[in-house]
N, C-alpha and C positions, 0 to 999 in steps of 0.2 A: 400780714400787713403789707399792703404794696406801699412803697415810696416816694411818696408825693408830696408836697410841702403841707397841703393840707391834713395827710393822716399824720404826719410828723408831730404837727403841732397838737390834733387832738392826746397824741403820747404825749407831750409835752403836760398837756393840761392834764391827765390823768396820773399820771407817773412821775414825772420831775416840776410838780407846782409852783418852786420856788421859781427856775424859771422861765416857768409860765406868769406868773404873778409879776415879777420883775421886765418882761417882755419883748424877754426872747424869741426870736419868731423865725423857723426854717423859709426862706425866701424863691428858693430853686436847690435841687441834686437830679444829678446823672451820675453814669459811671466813674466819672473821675473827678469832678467838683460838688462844693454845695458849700451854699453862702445862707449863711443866720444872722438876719439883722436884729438889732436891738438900739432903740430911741433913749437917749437920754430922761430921766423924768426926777421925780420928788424921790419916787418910791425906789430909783436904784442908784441915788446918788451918795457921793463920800462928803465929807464936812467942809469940803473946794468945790463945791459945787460944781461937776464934774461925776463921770459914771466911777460905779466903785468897781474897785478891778475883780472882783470876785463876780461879777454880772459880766465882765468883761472875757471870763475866764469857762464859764458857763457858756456863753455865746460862741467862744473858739473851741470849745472841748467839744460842742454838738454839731459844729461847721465836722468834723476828724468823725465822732463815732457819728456818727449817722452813715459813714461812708464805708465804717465798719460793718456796720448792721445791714445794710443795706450787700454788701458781697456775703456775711453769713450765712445771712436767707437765699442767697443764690448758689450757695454750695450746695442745698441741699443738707448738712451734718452738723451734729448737734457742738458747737464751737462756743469756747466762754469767752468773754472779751475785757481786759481791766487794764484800766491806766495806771502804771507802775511809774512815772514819773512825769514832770512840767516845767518848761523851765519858761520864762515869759519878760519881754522886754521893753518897758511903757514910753514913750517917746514924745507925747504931746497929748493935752488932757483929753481928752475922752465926752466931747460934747453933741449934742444934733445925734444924727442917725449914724452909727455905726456898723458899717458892713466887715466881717467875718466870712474870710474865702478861703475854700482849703483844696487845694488841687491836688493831690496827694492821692487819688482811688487807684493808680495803676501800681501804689505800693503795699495795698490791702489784699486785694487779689494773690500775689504773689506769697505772701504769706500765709495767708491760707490753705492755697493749695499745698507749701510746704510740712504745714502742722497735718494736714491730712495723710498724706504722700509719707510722711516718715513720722508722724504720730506724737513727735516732741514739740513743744511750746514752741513760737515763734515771739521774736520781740522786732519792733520798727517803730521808727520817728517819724510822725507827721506834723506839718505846719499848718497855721492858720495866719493871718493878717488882717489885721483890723485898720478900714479905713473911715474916714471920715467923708462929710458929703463934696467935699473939694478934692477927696483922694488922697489926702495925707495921710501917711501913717500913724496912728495912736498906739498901734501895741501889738507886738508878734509872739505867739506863742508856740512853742515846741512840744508836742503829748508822745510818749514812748509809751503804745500800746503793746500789749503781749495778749495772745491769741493760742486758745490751745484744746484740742478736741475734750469732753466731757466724757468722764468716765460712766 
């Protein structure tokens, strides 16, 4: 699969439905960024009417791996990828269109090549940031992926 926001999102639609259905949607990626917006609506909101942070968390975690998946397949080797932790920090409600930016791909690569290179799991912390349509921050999230050749 090449990298494109559009084949992203048909994975999205085939593979991670939930959200697909809730709509999530990859907006732009290259090597070092990729932003996943997601629209506030009926069907992913919390009882505050407001997005519920599990869509919001969804939208940051695919802002991070996509940025992942996207240097695996550029290795060349067959590499597993899992989020081993999340730490996430909400700041103001979660309304209108939320843009998920994660500039972080010059710290994917490097890990890579290390789990290749010496064969042992790699572990690294990526960011995402969630803004709203004015650019205020709603919610920063932390994903410590680990990366590690397939036996």
């Amino acid at each position: 699969m090449s990298f494109t926001p559009g084949k992203l999102n048909v994975y999205l639609m085939t593979n991670l439905p939930s959200a697909w259905i809730t709509g999530v949607r990859v907006k732009q990626i290259d090597a070092d960024s990729c932003k996943v917006g997601v629209k506030h609506s009926w069907i992913n909101q919390n009882p505050f009417k407001s997005m519920y942070f599990a869509v919001q968390a969804m939208a940051a975690e695919l802002s991070t791996g996509a940025l992942v998946m996207q240097q695996i397949k550029a290795s060349n080797k067959m590499v597993s990828m899992l989020v081993a932790q999340n730490k996430a920090v909400f700041t103001k409600k979660a309304k209108g269109k939320i843009m998920f930016t994660s500039v972080d791909g010059h710290l994917v690569n490097q890990a890579i090549e290390n789990t290749i290179a010496t064969g042992q799991g790699q572990t690294f912390w990526m960011k995402s940031t969630g803004l709203n349509e004015t650019g205020e921050v709603v919610s920063e999230f932390d994903f410590e992926w680990t990366v590690k050749l397939k036996s």
